[in-house]
Every structure is written in structure tokens, then in C-alpha cells.
N, C-alpha and C positions, 0 to 999 in steps of 0.2 A: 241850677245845681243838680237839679234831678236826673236832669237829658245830657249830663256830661257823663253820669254813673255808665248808662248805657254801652254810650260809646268808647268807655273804658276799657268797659267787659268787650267790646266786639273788638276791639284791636286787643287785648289779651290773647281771645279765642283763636284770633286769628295768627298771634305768635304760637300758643299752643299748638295750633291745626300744623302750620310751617316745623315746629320742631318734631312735632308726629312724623311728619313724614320723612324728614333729615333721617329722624331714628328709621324709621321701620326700611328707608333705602341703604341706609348702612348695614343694616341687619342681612338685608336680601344679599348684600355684595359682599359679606363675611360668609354668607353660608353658603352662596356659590363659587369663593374660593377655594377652597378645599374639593370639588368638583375637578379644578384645574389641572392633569396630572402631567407632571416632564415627563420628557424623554427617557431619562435619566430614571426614570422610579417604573418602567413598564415592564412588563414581563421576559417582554424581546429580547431589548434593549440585559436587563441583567444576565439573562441565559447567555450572552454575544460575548458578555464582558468577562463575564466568571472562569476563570482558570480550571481546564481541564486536566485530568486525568491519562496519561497517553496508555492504552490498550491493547496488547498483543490479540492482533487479527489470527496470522500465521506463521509457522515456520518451516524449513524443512531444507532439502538439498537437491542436487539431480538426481533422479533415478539410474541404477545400472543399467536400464533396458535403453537410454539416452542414447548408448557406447553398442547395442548392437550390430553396427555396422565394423565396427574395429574387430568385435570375435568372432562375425561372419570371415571378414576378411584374413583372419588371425586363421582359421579352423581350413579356411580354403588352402590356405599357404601351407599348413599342417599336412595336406593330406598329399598336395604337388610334393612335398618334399618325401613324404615316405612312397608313394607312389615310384621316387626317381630311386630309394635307395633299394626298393624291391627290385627294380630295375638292374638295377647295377648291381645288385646279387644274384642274379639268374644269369647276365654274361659272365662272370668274374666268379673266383672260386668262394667269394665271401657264403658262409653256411646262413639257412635260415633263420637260424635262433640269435647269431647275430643281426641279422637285418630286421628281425621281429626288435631286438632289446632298441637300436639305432632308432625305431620308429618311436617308440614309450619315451625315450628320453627326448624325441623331439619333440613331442605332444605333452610332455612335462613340462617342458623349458618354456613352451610356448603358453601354456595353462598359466604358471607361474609370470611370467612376464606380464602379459594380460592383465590378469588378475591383479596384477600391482598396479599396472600401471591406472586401471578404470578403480581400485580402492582409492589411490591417492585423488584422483580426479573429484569424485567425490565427497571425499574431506577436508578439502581443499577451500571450499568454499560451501558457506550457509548462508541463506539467507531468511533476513525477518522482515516480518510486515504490522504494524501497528497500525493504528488510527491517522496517524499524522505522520510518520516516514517509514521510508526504508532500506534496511541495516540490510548489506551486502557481508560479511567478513570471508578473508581470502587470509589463506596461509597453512598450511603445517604446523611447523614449529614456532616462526614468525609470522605473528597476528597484523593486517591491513584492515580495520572498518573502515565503509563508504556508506555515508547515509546520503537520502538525498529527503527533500519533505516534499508530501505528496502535492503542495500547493504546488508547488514549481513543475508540474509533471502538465506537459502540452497534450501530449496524444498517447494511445497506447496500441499499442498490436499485438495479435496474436500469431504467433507462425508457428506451423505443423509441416512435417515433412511425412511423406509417403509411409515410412516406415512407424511414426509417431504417430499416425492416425489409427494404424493398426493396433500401436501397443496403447494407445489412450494418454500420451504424454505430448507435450507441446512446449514453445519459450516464449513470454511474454517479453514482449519489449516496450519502453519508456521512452519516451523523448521529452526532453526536459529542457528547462532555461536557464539551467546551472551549467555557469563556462566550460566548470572541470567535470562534470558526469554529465554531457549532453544525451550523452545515449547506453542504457543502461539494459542487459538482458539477466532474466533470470532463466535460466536455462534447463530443457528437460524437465518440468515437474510433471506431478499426475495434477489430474485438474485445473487446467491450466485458465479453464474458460472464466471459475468460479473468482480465483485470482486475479483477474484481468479485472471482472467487476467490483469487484472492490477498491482493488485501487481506483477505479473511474468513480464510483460513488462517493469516496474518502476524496479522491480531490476536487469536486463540486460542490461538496458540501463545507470544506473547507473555504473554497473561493466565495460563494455565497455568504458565509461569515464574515469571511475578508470584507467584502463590498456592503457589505449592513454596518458593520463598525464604521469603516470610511464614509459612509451619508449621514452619520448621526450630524 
């Protein structure tokens, strides 16, 4: 009777010992859960996902000094023509003070003409730049926006012509994988360099985004 007590207690102890440890293993693998973190809950991962803000980079239009080849050309054609009409008042009886007035109004009309025609060039079209695209608008009185988004932008270049190197202005050009704007220039700006990188920044880091969401 006595030697059965024992071994009652040692298989007890020994359920005891076994439930011990059931608990204290379940214990260990509840509190190493929460340890476990998704995808879905990391820092990355929510910054990728989160709905951005779109931010005006820049804006602005061509410069006048873009067109000085037109008022060089414009001022040479000015000076042939009064040159011709001095001319032909020194054979011919026409007096100097008409051939003087004959010259002001060609240099007027010419001024004038010019002048219109490189304002409307210029107002003509603006363009903006944001984080994520960019807004072309074309027109006068009737308004055309072309946007394009920077992710779809392949390469970009920068062209300066002789004259533009001199005056600090340059065209950024876009090549793109949009059917309808494959190739887009923003034309004549100052700074033209500072613009370039941006858009090249803005569309890497756009792509990179792109390709982080896509792995999730």
C-alpha cells in the first residue's frame, strides 16, 4: 500500500513536469509572436503605399532672349532697307527729311511686328513641373493642357545652341513611352541644367516606388 503512494506521486510529478513545459513552450511561442512583423506593418512598405501629395517643382515660360535670332535678323533687314531708301533719295529728287521719316516708320513697323510676334510666342505656352508630371498648356485665347507623368519619361536631354550658351538659356527635351507625347521639349528656359535634374530625380524615384510596391 505504502510503495504504490510513491509511485503515484512520481507519475503525478511527472504529468506535472510535462504540463510545465506544454505551458512554459506555449508561453515562449506567444511572446515570440508578436516579434513576427508583415510586410504590410513596416515602415517601407506604408511610406510606398501612402497617398501622396503632388508638389509644384516649377514653372515658368520661354525667355525673350530664346527669339534673338529673329530681332537680330529682324534689325539687319531694318537697316538693308533704310540703307536702300537713303539710296534712292540721293539719285532721285525725294528730300531728306522724307527719307529720314521713311526709315522711323520702317524701324517702327518692324519694332512693332517683332515685338508681337515673340510676346505671343511667349504666352502662348507655359509650362509646369510638379513631383509627378508635367503640365505643358499651349494657347491664347483657347487653352490645350498636355501633361505627361514623369514615370513614363525614358531619357532626357539637354540642347543649347551657340547663341543660348551665351545668354544662359537652353531646351530640355523628354522622350517618353506615351504613344501621344513621345517627344516633348520645353523650350528656351533659364536654367535649363537645374530642370533637367529634376525631372531625372522625380522619375527614378518615382520608378523605384513603382518596382517596391510591384515585389511586395
Amino acid at each position: 500500500m505504502n510503495d504504490q503512494q510513491p509511485e503515484q506521486a512520481n507519475e503525478s510529478h511527472e504529468k506535472f513536469d510535462a504540463q510545465g513545459n506544454t505551458q512554459s513552450n506555449d508561453a515562449a511561442s506567444s511572446e515570440a509572436a508578436p516579434s513576427l512583423a508583415t510586410p504590410s506593418s513596416t515602415p517601407e512598405v506604408a511610406d510606398a503605399m501612402s497617398p501622396r501629395l503632388e508638389g509644384q517643382i516649377w514653372q515658368g515660360r520661354t525667355d525673350w532672349r530664346y527669339h534673338a535670332g529673329v530681332c537680330a535678323v529682324s534689325a539687319l533687314a531694318v537697316l538693308v532697307a533704310c540703307v536702300t531708301v537713303i539710296y534712292a533719295a540721293s539719285k532721285t529728287s525725294l528730300s531728306g527729311g522724307w527719307a529720314f521719316l521713311i526709315c522711323v516708320m520702317i524701324f517702327a513697323m518692324a519694332a512693332i511686328g517683332v515685338g508681337a510676334w515673340i510676346f505671343i510666342q511667349i504666352v502662348k505656352t507655359r509650362y509646369r513641373l510638379t513631383d509627378q508630371r508635367l503640365f505643358i498648356e499651349r494657347g491664347v485665347f483657347s487653352q490645350t493642357i498636355d501633361q505627361i507623368e514623369l514615370i513614363r519619361v525614358d531619357d532626357v536631354r539637354l540642347r543649347k545652341k551657340f547663341v543660348d550658351r551665351l545668354l544662359g538659356l537652353g531646351s530640355v527635351e523628354l522622350l517618353t513611352t506615351d504613344t501621344s507625347d513621345s517627344h516633348l521639349i520645353i523650350e528656351g528656359i533659364r536654367n535649363p541644367e537645374e530642370i533637367a535634374e529634376h525631372v531625372r530625380t522625380r522619375m527614378r524615384e518615382l520608378r523605384s516606388r513603382s518596382l517596391f510596391i510591384e515585389n511586395l
